[in-house]
N, C-alpha and C positions, 0 to 999 in steps of 0.2 A: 731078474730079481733085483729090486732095490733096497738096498739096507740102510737103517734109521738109527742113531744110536740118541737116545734121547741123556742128557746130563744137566746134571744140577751136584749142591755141594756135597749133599747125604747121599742120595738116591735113595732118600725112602717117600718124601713128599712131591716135591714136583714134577722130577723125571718118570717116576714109578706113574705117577697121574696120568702126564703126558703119552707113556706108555701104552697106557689102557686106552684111553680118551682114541687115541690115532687108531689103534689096533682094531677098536668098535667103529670110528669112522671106516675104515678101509673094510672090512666087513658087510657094511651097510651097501660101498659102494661096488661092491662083488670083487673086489681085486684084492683077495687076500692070496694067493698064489702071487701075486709080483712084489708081495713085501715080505723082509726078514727085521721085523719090530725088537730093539732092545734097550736096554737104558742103563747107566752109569753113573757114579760119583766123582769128583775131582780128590776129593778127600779119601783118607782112612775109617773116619771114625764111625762109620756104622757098618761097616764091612757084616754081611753075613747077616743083616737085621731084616723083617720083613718091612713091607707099606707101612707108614706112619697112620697110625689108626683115624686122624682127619681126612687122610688120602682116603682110606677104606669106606668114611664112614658118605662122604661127601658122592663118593662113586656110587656106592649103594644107592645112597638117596637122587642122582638120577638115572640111576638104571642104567648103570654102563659095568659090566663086568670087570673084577680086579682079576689082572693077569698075574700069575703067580710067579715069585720076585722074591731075590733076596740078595741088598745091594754089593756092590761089586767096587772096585776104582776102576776106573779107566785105565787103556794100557796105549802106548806107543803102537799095538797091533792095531787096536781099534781103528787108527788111521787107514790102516791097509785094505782092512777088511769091510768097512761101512764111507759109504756115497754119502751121506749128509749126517754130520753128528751135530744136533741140538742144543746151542747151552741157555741154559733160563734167563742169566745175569752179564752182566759187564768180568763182575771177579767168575764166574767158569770158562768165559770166554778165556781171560785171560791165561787161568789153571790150565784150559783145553791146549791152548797152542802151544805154552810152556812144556807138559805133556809127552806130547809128538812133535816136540821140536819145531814148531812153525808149521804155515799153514800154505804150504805151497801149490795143492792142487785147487784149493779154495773149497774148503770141503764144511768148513764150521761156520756154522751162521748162529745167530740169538734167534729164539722164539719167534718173539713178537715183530723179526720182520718181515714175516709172512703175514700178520695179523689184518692187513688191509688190503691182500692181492687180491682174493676174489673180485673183490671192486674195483680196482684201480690197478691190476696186472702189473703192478710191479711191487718191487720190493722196499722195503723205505730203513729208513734209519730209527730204530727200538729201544722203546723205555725198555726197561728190565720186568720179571716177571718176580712179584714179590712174594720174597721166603716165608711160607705160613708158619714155619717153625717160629719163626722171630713177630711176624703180625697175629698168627691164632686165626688169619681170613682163609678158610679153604672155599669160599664162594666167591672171592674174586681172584685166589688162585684159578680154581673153575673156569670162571669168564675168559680170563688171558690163555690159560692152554686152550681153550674149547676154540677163541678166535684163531692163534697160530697152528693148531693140526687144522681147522678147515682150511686156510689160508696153505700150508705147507701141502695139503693134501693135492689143492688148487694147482699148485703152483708145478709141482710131479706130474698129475696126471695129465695134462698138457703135453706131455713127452709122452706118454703109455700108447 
């Protein structure tokens, strides 16, 4: 079983996305028995809230089912317990390692450096995936998660 902790700062927009986005990829690709999908906030402040209703509404419109979800912080366990945990940005990355203390098994990667491994089998160095709370773009949130779950999918399943 490989487990996925997908994070961002709320965890009601991007992680929550990313969540669903991987969970219907891996679905598609019949390997949902080798994944344990979940997702997390670096912050407090929406503890307990569900999807951001552009998350919902962006998912809806293409037909990717919204996993039911209601955010969380991240904990120190998280470390223990999940093989690759996801940060959207340069600031979760830095929240993530803060967190759990540093990142000594090498377990936290950004999104978007899987975004170009299908093609090019490796990993690369990653813009950040921008906060639709602060732009209002849940379509090019969209594009960037949709790129790094293929790409991260890619990049896993290569080992299964």
């Amino acid at each position: 079983m490989i487990k996925i902790l997908f994070v961002c700062h709320g965890n009601i927009c991007r992680s929550t996305m990313s969540q669903s986005v991987f969970t219907y990829l891996v679905r598609q690709a019949g390997l949902e028995d080798c994944f344990e999908i979940d997702s997390a906030a670096t912050s407090r402040e929406e503890i307990g809230n569900p999807p951001h209703y552009g998350t919902r509404n962006k998912l809806r419109q293409v037909q990717i089912p919204l996993i039911a979800h209601h955010a969380r912080q991240m904990t120190r366990q998280d470390y223990e317990n999940f093989d690759f945990l996801i940060g959207m940005d340069s600031a979760n990355i830095r929240n993530m390692t803060r967190i759990v203390g540093g990142d000594e098994e090498h377990k936290i990667y950004k999104m978007l450096s899987f975004a170009d491994y299908e093609k090019t089998h490796q990993l690369s160095a990653a813009r950040d995936v921008a906060d639709p709370w602060y732009t209002g773009d849940f379509d090019a949130t969209y594009d960037d998660i949709l790129r790094g779950c293929r790409g991260l999918l890619a990049y896993i399943s290569g080992g299964i």
